[in-house]
C-alpha positions in Angstrom: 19.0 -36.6 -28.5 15.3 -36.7 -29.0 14.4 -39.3 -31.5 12.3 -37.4 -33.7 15.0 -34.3 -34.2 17.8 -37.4 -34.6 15.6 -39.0 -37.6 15.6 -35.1 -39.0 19.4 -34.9 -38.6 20.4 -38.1 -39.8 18.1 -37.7 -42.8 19.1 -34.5 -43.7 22.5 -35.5 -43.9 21.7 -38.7 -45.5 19.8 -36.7 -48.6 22.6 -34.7 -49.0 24.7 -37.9 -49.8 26.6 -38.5 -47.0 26.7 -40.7 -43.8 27.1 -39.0 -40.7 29.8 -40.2 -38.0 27.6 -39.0 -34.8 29.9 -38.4 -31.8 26.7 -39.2 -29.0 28.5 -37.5 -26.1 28.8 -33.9 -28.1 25.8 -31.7 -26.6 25.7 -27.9 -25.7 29.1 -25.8 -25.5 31.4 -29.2 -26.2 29.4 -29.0 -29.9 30.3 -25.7 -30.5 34.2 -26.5 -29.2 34.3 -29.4 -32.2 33.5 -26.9 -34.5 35.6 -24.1 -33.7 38.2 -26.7 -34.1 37.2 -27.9 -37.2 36.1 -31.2 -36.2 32.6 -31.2 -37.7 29.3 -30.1 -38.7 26.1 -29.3 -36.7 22.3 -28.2 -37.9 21.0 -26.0 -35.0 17.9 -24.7 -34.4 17.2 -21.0 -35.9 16.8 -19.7 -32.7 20.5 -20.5 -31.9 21.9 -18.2 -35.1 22.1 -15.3 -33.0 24.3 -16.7 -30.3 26.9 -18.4 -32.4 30.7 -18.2 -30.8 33.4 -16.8 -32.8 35.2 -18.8 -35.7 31.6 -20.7 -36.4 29.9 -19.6 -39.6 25.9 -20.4 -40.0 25.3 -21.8 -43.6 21.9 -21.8 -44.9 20.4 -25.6 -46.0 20.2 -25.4 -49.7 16.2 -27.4 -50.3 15.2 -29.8 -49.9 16.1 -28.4 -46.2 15.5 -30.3 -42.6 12.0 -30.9 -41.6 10.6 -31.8 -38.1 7.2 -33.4 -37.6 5.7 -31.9 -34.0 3.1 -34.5 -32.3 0.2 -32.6 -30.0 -1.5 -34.1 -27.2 -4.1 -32.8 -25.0 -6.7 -33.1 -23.0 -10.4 -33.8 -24.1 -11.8 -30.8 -22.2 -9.2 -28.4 -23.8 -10.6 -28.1 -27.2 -11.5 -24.9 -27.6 -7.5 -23.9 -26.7 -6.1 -26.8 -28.6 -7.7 -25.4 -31.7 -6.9 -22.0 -31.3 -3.1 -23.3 -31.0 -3.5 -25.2 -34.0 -4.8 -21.8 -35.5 -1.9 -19.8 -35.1 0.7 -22.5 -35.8 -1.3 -22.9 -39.5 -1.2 -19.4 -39.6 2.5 -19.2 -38.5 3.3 -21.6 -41.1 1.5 -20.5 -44.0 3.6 -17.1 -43.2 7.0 -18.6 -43.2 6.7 -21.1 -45.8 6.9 -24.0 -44.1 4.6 -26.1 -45.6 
């Protein structure tokens, strides 16, 4: 797991008051087994709540909810692109709520 969406998982969990027992070798369609069988509890991306398999139910994060922190590098010479990304992200954002 990437470190910086396993600090967001672990923490969510930990601020809604409990520990989590992580199971390291669960990725992909062997997560979605688990819970199907009622041997768990995953936060997915929003992107994913379309596709969920039958028996799983999505539950909404009551606030304070998850947050990841992205990290952009680039190239010197690519400023001009670099800030129109950073444009639309903020504007992205700003539209969803995020921040």
């Amino acid at each position: 797991m990437a470190p910086g969406f396993y600090d967001t998982v672990v923490g969510a969990c930990r601020a809604a008051g409990f520990e989590p027992e992580l199971d390291e070798h669960a990725a992909g369609n062997t997560v979605w087994g688990y819970l199907a069988r009622g041997r768990g509890i995953a936060l997915i991306n929003a992107s994913l709540s379309e596709q969920l398999p039958a028996g799983i139910k999505l539950l909404e994060l009551a606030p304070p909810s998850a947050t990841l922190t992205i990290d952009a590098i680039w190239h010197q010479g690519e400023l001009a692109m670099i800030e129109r990304a950073l444009e639309a992200a903020a504007g992205l954002a700003a539209e969803r709520d995020w921040l």
